[in-house]
C-alpha positions as CSV (number, residue, x, y, z in Angstrom):
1,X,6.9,42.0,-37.6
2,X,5.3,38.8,-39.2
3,X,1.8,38.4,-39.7
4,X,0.5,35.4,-37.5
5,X,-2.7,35.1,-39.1
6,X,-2.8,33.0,-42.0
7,X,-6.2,33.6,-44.1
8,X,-7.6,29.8,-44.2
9,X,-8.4,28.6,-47.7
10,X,-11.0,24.9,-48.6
11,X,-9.4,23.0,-50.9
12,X,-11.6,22.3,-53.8
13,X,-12.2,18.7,-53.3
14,X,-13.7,19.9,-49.3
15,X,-16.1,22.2,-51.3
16,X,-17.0,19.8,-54.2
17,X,-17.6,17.2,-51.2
18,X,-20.3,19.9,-49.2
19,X,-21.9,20.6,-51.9
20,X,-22.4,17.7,-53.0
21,X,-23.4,16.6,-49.6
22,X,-25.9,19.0,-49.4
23,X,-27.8,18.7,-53.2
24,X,-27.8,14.8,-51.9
25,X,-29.3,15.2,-48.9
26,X,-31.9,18.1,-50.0
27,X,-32.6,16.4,-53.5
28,X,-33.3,13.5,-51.7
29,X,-35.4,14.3,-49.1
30,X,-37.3,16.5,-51.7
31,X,-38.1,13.0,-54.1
32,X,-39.1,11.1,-50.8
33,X,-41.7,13.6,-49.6
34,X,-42.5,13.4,-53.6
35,X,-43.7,10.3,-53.2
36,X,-45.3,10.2,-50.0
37,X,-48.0,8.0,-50.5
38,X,-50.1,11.3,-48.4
39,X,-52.3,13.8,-49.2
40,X,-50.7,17.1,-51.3
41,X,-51.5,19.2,-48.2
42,X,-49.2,16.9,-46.0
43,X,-46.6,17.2,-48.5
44,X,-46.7,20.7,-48.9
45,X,-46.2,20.8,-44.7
46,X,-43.1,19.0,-45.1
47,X,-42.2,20.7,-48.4
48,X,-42.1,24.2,-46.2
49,X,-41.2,22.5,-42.8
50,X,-37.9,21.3,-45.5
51,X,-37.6,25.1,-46.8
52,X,-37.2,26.4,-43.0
53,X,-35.0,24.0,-41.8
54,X,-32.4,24.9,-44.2
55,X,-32.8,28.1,-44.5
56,X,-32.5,28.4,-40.9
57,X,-29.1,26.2,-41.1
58,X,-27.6,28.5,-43.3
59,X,-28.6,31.4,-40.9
60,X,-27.3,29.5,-37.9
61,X,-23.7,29.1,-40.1
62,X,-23.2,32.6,-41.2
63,X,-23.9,33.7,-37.8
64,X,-21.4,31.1,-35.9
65,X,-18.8,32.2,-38.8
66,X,-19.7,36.3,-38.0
67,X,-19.1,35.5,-34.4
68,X,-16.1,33.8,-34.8
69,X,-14.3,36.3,-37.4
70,X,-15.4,38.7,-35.0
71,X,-13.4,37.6,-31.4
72,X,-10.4,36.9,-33.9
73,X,-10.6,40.7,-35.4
74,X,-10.7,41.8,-31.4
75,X,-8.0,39.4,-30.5
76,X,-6.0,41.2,-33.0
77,X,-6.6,44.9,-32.0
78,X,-6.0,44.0,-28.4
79,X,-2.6,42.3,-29.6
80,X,-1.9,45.4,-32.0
81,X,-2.3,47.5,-28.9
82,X,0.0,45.6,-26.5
83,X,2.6,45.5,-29.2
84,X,2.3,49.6,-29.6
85,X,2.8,50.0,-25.6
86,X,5.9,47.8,-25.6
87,X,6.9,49.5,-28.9
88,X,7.0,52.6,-27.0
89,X,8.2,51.4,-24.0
90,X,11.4,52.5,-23.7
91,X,13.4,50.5,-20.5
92,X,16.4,53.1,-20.5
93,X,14.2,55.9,-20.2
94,X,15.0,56.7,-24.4
């Protein structure tokens, strides 16, 4: 029996080119609420309105990932059992 599920690997230049996305995008989002040209309180609401948003897209990731590992794990077991009940199906009566 051959495994059919290959565990799926990035390739470094896909990570180097996320994380690179993502300290670009935060860093500069951060510099340009920096230099607002508003009051600190202002800033400060953006500042945490910034915090939130990514910290809720990370949440909003891991739980789309946990989802989806977890219909493959149960696609799995129900194939595991099928293949047990034809295993021990015997068609000539054994």
């Amino acid at each position: 029996m051959t495994n059919k599920y290959v565990q799926q690997k990035d390739t470094a230049a896909w990570i180097l080119q996320v994380w690179a996305s993502f300290i670009l995008a935060t860093s500069g989002t951060v510099i340009g609420i920096i230099y607002l040209p508003v009051d600190i309180w202002i800033k400060s609401f953006m500042g945490m309105g910034l915090t939130f948003s990514v910290g809720s897209a990370f949440t909003l990731a891991k739980t789309i990932r946990d989802n989806h590992e977890s219909e493959r794990i149960t696609a799995r077991l129900d194939e595991a059992k099928v293949e047990k009940l034809l295993a021990d199906h015997h068609p000539l009566g054994k």
